[in-house]
Backbone bond lengths (Angstrom), bond angles and torsions (degrees), N, CA, C in turn:
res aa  C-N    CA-C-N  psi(-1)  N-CA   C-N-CA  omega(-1)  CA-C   N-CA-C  phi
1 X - - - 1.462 - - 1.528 108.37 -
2 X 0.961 115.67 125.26 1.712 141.42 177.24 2.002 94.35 -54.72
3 X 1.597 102.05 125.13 1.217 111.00 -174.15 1.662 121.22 -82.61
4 X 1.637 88.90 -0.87 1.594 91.68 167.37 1.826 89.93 -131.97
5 X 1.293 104.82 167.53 1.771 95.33 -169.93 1.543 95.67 -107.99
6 X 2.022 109.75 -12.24 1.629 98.73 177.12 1.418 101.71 -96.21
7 X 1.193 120.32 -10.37 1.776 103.16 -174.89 1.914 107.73 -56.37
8 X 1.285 94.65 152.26 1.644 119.77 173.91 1.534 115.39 -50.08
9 X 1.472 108.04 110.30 1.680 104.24 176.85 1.566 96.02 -74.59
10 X 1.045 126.79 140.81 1.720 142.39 151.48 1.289 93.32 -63.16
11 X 1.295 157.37 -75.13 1.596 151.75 -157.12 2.002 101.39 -56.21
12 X 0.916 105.36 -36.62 0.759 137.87 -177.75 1.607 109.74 -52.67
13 X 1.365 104.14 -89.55 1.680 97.04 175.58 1.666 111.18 -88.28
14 X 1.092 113.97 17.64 1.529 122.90 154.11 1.396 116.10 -76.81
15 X 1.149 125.66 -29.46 1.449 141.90 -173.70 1.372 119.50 -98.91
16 X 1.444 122.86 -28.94 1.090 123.68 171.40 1.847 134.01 -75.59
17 X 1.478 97.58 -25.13 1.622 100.37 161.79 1.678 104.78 -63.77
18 X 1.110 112.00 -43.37 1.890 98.13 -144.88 1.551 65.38 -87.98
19 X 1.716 164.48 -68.99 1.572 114.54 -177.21 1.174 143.85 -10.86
20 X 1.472 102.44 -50.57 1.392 111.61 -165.59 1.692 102.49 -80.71
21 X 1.436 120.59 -45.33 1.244 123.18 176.68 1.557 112.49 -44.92
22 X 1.696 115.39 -32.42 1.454 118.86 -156.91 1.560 127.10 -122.79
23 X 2.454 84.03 13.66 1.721 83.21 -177.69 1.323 112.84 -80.34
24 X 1.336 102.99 150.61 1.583 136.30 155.06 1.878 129.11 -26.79
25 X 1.321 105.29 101.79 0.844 100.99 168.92 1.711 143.51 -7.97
26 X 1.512 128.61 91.46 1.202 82.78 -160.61 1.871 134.77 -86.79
27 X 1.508 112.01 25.94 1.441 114.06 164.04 1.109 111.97 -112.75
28 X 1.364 119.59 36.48 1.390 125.13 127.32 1.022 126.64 -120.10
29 X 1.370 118.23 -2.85 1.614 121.55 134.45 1.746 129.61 -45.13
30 X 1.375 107.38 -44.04 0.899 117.28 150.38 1.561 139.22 -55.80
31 X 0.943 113.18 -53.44 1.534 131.64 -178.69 1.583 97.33 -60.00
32 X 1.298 107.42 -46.25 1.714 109.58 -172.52 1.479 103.14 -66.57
33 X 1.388 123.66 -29.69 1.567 116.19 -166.74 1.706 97.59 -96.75
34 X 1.255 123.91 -17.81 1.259 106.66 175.24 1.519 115.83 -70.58
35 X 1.580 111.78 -52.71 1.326 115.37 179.43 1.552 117.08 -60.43
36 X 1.834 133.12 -8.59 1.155 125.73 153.45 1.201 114.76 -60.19
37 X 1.603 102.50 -33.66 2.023 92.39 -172.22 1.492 99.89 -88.04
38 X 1.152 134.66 -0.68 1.223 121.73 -161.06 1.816 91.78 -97.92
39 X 1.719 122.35 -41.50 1.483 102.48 159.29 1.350 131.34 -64.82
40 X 1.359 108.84 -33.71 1.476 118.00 165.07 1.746 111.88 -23.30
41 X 1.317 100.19 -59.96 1.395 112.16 -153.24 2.046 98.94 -81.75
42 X 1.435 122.30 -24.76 0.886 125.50 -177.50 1.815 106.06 -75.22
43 X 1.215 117.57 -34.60 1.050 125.03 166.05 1.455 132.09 -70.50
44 X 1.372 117.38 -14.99 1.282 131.36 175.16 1.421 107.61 70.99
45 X 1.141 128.47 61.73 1.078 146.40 -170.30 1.829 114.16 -112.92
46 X 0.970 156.07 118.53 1.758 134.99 -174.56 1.483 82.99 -148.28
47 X 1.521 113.33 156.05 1.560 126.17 170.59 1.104 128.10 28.12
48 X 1.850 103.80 45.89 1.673 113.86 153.38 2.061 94.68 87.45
49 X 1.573 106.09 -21.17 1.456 78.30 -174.94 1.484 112.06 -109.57
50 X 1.488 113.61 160.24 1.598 111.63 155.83 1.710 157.57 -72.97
51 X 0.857 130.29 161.14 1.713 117.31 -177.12 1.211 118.75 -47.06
52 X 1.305 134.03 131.26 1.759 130.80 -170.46 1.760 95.15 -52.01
53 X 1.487 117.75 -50.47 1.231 125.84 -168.25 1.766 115.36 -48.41
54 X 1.509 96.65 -48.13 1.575 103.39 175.63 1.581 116.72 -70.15
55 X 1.406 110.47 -25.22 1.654 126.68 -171.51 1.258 118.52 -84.98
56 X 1.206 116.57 6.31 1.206 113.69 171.63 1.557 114.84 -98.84
């Protein structure tokens, strides 16, 4: 653990160019989050929780 919690991670801004160089489209950002909700919803799934039946 970093002895100050604001000092500068090196991994940190080492990692953040090649993000930026390598983000994701975003309508297939999109496309990807619709088709989660779209199984979501086939599954009967709403607000992160599951069916009492399956949850037990």
């Amino acid at each position: 653990m970093p002895s100050e919690p604001h000092a500068p991670d090196p991994e940190l801004h080492a990692y953040l160019p090649w993000r930026n160089t390598n983000a994701r489209r975003p309508d297939v950002l999109a496309h990807q989050c619709r088709e989660r909700a779209r199984v979501r919803s086939e599954k009967g799934v709403h607000y992160g929780g599951r069916p009492l039946a399956q949850a037990a």
